[in-house]
N, C-alpha and C positions, 0 to 999 in steps of 0.2 A: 382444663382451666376455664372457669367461667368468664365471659364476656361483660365489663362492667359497661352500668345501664349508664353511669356521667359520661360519655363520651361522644362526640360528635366532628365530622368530618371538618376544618378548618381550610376554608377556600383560600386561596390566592387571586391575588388582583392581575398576574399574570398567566394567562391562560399556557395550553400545550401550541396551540396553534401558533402563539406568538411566540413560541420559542423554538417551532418549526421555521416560523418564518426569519426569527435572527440567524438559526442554524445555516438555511438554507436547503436545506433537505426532510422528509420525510422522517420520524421516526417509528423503530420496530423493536420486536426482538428476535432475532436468528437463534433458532433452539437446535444445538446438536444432540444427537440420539443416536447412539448404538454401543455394542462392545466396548469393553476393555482393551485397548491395542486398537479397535479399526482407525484411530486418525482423526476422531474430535477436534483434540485441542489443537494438534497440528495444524490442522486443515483451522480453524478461528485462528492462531495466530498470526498467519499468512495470510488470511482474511483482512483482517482488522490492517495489517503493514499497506494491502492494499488500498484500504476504505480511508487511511490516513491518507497516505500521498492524492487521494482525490478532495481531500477540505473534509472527511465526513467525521462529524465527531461521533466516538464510538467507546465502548469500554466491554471488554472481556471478563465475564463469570466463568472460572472453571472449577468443577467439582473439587479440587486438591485444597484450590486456594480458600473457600470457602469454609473448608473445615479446620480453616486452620483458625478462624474467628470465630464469624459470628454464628456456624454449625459446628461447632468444637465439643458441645454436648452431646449432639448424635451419635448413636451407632450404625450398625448396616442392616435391622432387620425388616422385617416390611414397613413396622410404622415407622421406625425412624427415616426411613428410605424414603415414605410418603412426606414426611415433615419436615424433610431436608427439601424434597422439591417444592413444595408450597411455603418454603420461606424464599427460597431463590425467586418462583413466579413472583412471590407480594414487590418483592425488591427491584426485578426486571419493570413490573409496573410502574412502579415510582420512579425508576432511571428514563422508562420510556413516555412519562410524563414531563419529563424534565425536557424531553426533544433527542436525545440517544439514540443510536444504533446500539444493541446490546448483541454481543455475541455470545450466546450458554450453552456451556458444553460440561454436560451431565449424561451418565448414560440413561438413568431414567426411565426403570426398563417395565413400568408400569404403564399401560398407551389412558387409564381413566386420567392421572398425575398429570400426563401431556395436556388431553382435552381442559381438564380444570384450568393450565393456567393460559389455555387457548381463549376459553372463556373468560377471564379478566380482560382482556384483551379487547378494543377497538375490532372492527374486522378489520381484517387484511394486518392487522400488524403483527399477529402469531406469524413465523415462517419457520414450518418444522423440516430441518432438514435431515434425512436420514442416513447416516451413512454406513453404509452396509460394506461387511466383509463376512467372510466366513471364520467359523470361530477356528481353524486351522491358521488360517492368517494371523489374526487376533496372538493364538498360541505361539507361531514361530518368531514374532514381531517382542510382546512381553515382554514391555518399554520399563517397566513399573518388576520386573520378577516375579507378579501379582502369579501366574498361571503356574512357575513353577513351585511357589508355595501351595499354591492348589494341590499339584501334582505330590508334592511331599506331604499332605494332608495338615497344614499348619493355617490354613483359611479355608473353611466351610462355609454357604449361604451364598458361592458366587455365580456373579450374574452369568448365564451362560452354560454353567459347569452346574449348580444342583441348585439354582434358581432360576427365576423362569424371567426373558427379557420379551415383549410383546412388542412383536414388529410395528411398524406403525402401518397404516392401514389407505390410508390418501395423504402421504405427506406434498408439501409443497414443492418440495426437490429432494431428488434419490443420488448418493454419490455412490460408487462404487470402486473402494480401495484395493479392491484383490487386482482390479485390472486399468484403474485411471490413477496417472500422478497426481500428487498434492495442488497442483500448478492447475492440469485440467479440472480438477476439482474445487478450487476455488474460483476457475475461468464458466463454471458452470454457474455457482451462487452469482459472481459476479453478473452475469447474462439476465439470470433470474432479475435481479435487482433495480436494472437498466430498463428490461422491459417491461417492467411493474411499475417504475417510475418513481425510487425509493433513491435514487440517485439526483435526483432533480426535485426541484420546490415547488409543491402543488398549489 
């Protein structure tokens, strides 16, 4: 779809900065990345319960809920795949414009997708966090039935199983679900966060 030439960007008299400073904190986005079953959304939802009880205003994109709207035309294949995370980045931008915490949990198994919406991105306000499991885990866990419709051959093109997922490469923080709880694993973002200074008002 061509890009119309009447258009131009429409500033606000209220910058991000001043709506970091009403917020009182920092804003970012927390990108979750990995497998089917490793523990995305879980691990943001516990997230976010935390980030509340500390004042932080925050909102949770996750891949399910997304497609239930405004990516409800997409399919699973590589471009759709590509075009579902570049509408999520556009969206994470403008919420982390707004002064948000955004937690996204997509598995996203393309690392160029990531960089891209790294790239929209202020520095420091990308936070890729990866959370790694082994796809045996992922398999016994198969929150969704997702692996055993694999296994019955009723979904093809999955991430993991006969598509390709692209580890990420220097993420910002590494969880690992085959051997840390949900708990340590949010205790680890949370640390990240504190010492970055994403917890407090710059």
């Amino acid at each position: 779809m061509a890009e119309s030439e009447n258009i131009k960007w429409h500033h606000s008299k209220v910058t991000k900065e001043q709506r970091r400073d009403l917020n009182n904190h920092r804003s970012a986005v927390i990108w979750f990345t990995g497998l089917s079953g490793s523990g995305k959304s879980t691990i943001s939802v516990e997230l976010e319960k935390e980030l509340y009880q500390l004042g932080i205003r925050t909102y949770c994109l996750d891949g399910d809920n997304i497609r239930h709207g405004l990516n409800k035309d997409l399919g699973f294949g590589p471009d759709d795949r590509k075009e579902n995370i570049r509408r999520i980045g556009e969206v994470s931008k403008l919420m982390t414009e707004a002064g948000l915490v955004i937690l996204a949990a997509f598995i996203s198994p393309y690392r160029s997708d990531r960089d891209e919406i790294r790239k929209m991105m202020e520095s420091g306000e990308f936070i890729e966090v990866f959370v790694d499991a082994s796809i045996e885990t992922c398999k016994s866990r198969d929150p969704k039935g997702l692996y055993k419709k694999v296994r019955a051959g009723e979904i093809t093109g999955f991430t993991g199983i006969d598509a390709p997922y692209e580890v990420p490469v220097n993420p910002e923080i590494t969880v690992n679900t085959d051997t840390e709880s949900i708990e340590e694993s949010v205790q680890s973002i949370m640390s990240y966060l504190k010492t970055n200074g994403f917890l407090d008002n710059d």
